[in-house]
N, C-alpha and C positions, 0 to 999 in steps of 0.2 A: 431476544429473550423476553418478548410480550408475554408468548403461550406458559413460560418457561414461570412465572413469577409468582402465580400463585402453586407453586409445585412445593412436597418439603425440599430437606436442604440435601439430602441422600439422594431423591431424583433427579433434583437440579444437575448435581454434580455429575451424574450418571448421563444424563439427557448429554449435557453439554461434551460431557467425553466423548459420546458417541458424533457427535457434530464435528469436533477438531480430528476425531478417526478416518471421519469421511471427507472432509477438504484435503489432510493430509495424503490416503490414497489417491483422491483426483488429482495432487500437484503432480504427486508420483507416476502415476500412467501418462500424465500430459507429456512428462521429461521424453518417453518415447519417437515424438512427435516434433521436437526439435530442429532442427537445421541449421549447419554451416558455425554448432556447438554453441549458439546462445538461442535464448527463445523468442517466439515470435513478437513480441512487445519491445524486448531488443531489434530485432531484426529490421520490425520498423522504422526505427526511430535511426538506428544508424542508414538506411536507405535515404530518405529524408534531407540528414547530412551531407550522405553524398550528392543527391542529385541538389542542394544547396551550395553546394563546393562550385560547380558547372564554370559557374564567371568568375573563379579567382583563378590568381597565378601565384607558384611555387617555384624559389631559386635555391636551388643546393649550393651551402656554403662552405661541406665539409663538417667533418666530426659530428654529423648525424644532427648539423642544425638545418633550419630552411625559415626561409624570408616568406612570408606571405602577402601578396597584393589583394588590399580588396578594398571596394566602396562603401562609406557611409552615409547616406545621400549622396550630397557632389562631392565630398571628401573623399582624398584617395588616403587609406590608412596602412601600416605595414604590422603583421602581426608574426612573434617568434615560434618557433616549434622547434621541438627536441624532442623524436622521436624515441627514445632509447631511456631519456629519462622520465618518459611520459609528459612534458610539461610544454605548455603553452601560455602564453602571455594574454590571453583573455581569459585565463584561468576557467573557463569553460569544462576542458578536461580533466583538471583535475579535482573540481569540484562533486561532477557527476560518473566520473568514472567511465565515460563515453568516448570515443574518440569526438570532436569538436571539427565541423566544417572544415578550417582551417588545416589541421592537423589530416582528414582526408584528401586533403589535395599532394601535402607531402607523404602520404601514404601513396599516391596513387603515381607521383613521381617516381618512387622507389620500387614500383610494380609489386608492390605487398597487397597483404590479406588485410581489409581493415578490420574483421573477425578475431584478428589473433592480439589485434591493440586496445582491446577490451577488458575492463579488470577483472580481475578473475572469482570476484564477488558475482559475476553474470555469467560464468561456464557451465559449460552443463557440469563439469568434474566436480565442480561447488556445489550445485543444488543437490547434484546426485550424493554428495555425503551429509547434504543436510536431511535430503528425505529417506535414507538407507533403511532407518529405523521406523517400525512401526509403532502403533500404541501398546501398552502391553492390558492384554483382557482381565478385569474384573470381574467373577464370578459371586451373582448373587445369591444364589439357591438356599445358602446355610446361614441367613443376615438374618437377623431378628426383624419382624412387619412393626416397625415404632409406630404405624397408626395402630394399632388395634395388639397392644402387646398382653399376652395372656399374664393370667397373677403367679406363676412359675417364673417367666420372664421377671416381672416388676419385683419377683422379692430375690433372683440370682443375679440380675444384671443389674449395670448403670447404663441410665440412660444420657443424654446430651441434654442438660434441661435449657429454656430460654435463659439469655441474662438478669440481672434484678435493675429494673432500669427505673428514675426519677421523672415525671415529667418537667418538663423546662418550664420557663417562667414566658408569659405571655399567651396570645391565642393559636389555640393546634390549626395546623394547616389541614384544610380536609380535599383539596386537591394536588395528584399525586405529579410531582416535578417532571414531564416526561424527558426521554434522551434526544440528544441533538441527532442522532439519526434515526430516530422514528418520525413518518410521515404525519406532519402538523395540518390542521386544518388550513387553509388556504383564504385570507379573506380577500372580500372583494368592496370597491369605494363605491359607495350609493349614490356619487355624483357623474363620475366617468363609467363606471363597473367595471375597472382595470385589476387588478391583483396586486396584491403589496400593500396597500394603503388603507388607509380612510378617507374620509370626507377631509376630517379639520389637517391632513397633511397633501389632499392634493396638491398637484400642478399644473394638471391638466387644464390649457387654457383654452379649447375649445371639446367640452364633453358632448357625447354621446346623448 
């Protein structure tokens, strides 16, 4: 919103509409593009999982539990799964909604989908009813030009005037707060010239 800030409050609003119109079509068309009904950031990340699973073992105990063997360093640890109620004892899965290493291994005992043990916050069925709708268009042609409003305008209409604001008590700040996600200038230490620092908080004990 840099470009966006000296704009009025009618383009703003208008600019920005148009911005969330066009991310929300690109989420839209991406949905196309899918696989195996969750998206590739999913897809990922449950891959990952699996080939993390490789050196554990999984014991069926019945009523849809399963024992998990796995290492912690030299620790051998045993971890729960309950496939059916989602739940695992490193609470992993049900924190993130992922199926969890652990929880892949008894998946893969049971010759299942680990796709389908996915919450369904990550289906395509879900996104596809979150992006069905699109923006609805705003038509400017017949708005009154509040910069340059004629005297017709100024004596049938109301306009949006500013608020009636007090100034505060103490010195006006004359630079402006910038946002944590805009790119900040970068320094650099006049002793090492490393990034991050200054001089009076180096540590660098052999500078440059």
């Amino acid at each position: 919103m840099v470009k966006e800030r000296t704009h009025t409050v009618s383009r703003l609003i208008h600019e920005h509409r148009e911005k969330l119109a066009t991310k929300l079509l690109a989420s839209k068309m991406a949905l196309l593009n899918w696989k195996n009904g969750v998206g590739p950031n999913i897809g990922k990340k449950l891959l990952q999982r699996v080939n993390f699973a490789e050196n554990m073992h999984a014991t069926f105990y019945g009523d849809n539990q399963f024992l998990v063997e796995t290492r912690r360093g030299d620790a051998l640890i045993y971890v729960k799964v309950d496939v059916v109620a989602k739940e695992c004892s490193c609470l992993a899965w049900q924190m993130s909604g992922l199926p969890c290493p652990h929880t892949c291994v008894a998946i893969k005992l049971l010759n299942g989908n680990v796709y389908t043990f996915v919450d369904d916050c990550f289906t395509l069925s879900a996104q596809e009813k979150i992006y069905a709708h699109s923006m609805r268009l705003v038509a400017t042609h017949d708005c009154p030009y509040v910069d340059a409003p004629t005297v017709t305008q100024m004596l049938t209409e109301t306009f949006l005037e500013p608020p009636i604001t007090t100034r505060p008590p103490g010195r006006q700040k004359r630079k402006r707060v910038e946002s944590q996600f805009q790119n900040k200038m970068v320094y650099h230490c006049g002793r090492c010239h490393e990034p991050g620092h200054s001089v009076k908080t180096c540590k660098n004990p052999n500078p440059a």
